[in-house]
Structure formats: C-alpha cells, structure tokens
C-alpha positions as a Python dict, from the first residue, in 0.01 Angstrom:
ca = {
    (1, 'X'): (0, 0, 0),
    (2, 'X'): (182, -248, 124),
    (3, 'X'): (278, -405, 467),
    (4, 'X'): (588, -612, 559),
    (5, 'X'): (557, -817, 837),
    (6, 'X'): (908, -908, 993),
    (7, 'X'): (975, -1112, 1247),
    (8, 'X'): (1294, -1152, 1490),
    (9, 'X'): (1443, -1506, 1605),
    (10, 'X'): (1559, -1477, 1928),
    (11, 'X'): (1778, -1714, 2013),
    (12, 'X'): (1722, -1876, 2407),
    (13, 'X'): (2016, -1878, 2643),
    (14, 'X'): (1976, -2173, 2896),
    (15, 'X'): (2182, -2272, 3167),
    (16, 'X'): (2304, -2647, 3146),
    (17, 'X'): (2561, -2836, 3295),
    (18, 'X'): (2793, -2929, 3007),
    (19, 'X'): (2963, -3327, 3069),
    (20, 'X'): (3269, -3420, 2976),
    (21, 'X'): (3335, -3390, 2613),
    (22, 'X'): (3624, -3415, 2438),
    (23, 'X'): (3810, -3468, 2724),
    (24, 'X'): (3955, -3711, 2952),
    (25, 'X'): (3996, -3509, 3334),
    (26, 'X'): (3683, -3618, 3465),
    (27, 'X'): (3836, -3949, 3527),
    (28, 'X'): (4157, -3821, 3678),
    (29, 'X'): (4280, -3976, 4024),
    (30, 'X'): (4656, -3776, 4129),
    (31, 'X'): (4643, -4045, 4453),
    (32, 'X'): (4977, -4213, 4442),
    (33, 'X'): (5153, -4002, 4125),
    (34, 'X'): (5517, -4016, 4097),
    (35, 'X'): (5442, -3745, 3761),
    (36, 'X'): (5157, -3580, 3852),
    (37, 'X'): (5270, -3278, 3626),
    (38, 'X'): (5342, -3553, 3330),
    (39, 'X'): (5008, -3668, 3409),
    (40, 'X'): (4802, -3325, 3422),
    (41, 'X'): (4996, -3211, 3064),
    (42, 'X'): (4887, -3528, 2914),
    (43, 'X'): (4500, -3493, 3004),
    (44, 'X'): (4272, -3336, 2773),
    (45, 'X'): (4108, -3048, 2985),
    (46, 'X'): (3847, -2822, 2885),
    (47, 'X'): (4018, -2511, 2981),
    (48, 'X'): (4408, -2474, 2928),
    (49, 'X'): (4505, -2169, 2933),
    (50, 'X'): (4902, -1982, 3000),
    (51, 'X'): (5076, -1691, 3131),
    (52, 'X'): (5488, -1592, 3024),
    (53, 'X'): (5563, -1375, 3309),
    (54, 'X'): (5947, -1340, 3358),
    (55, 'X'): (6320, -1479, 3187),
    (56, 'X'): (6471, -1387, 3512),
    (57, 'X'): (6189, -1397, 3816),
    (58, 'X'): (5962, -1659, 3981),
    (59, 'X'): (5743, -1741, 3836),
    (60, 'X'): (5886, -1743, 3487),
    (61, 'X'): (5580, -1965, 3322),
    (62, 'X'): (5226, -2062, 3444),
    (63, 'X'): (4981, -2303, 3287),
    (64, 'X'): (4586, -2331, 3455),
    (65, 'X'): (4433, -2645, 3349),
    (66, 'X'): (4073, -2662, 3455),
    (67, 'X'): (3784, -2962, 3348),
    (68, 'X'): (3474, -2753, 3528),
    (69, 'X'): (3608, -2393, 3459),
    (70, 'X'): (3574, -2331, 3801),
    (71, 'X'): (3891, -2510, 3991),
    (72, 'X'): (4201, -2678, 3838),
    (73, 'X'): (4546, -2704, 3838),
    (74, 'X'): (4784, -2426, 3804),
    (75, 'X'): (5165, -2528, 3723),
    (76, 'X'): (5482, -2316, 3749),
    (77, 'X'): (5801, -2310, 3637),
    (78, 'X'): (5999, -2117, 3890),
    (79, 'X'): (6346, -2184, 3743),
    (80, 'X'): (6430, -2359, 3412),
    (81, 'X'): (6486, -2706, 3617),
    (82, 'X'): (6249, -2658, 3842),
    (83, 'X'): (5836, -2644, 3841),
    (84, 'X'): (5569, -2699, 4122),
    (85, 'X'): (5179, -2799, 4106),
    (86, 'X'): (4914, -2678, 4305),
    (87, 'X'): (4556, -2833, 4326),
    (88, 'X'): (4235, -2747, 4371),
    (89, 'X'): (4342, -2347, 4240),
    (90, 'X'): (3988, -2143, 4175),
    (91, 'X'): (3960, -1994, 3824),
    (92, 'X'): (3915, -1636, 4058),
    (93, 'X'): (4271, -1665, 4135),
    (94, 'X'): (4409, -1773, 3774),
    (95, 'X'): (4191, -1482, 3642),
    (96, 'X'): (4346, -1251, 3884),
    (97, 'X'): (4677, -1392, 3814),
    (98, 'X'): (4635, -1345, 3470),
    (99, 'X'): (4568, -978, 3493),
    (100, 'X'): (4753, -844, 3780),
    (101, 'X'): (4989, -544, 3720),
    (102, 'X'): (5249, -771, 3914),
    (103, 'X'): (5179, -1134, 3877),
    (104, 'X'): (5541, -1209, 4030),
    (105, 'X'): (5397, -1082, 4380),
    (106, 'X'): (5043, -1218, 4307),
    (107, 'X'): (5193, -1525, 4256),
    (108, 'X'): (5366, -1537, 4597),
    (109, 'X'): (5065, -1490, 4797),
    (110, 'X'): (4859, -1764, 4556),
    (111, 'X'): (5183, -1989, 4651),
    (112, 'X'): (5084, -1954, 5025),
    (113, 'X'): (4771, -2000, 4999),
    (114, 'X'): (4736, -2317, 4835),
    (115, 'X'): (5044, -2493, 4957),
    (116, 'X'): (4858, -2536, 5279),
    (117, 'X'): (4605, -2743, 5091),
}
C-alpha cells in the first residue's frame, strides 16, 4: 500500500500600501494651472478609467483619473467644445457613475456636489 502525501501552497494576502510606481501623480501641484486638464491627461495615474455616455446629452464623455484609487479627478466633456474638471471626486462616486441606470442625472447631482469644493 501506498500513501501520497500532498500538500497545498497557500498563497498569503497582505495588506500594504503600494508607492508610486510607474507613475508620475504623486508629485502633482494644480496651484496656478492655466491647463489643468492638459496637465491631468499628461500624468501617468494608476487608475484611468472612462465612461461614453451620450452623442447628444451632458455629459457626453467622462474620464476618472485616480493615483490612490480612492479620490481623483473626474473630467467631462459636456459639449464637443466644451469640458470641465472636478477635484478631489471619491472613487464611490465614479463607481456609482459608472453603473447608474442614468448616469446623465447622476452626473448632475455629482456636478453639484463637487463644484462647491
């Protein structure tokens, strides 16, 4: 008779803070901008993600740029001249954003609330 031992690798999960790699928005300062959207598009983030929502509606086009996956930049282009940036937008609301059944009234209320900031 014989046995067969086996054994199972399990692989460890740990919880780290990953730095900046690969990237170059940990050093970004939007103080004093004149292109702060030409600046944000040419800055290697960790997270850049993208929504199509509309040809016709605001918003027609949203980009979420984030360096800690938790907060970022979100920018819009409302009409085919025209596009806005807001700071400081939580990954919550992108995510939300992102899968809303109707992002074009999401978007509105995410529009109030961070162009108080």
């Amino acid at each position: 008779m014989t046995l067969f031992a086996s054994s199972a690798l399990a692989q460890v999960e740990h919880n780290f803070i990953v730095g900046p790699n690969n990237t170059t928005c940990d050093s970004l300062k939007t103080e004093k901008v004149p292109d702060l959207i030409g600046l944000v598009r040419s800055t290697k983030f960790r997270i850049v993600e993208e929504l199509k929502v509309s040809r016709y509606k605001v918003p027609r086009h949203v980009w979420f740029y984030s360096c800690d996956g938790k907060t970022g930049y979100l920018i819009v282009r409302e009409t085919e001249a025209s596009e806005v940036l807001f700071e400081g937008v939580g990954k919550e609301d992108w995510n939300t954003l992102l899968n809303s059944k109707d992002p074009i009234t999401y978007y509105e209320n995410l529009k109030a609330k961070y162009s108080q900031n």
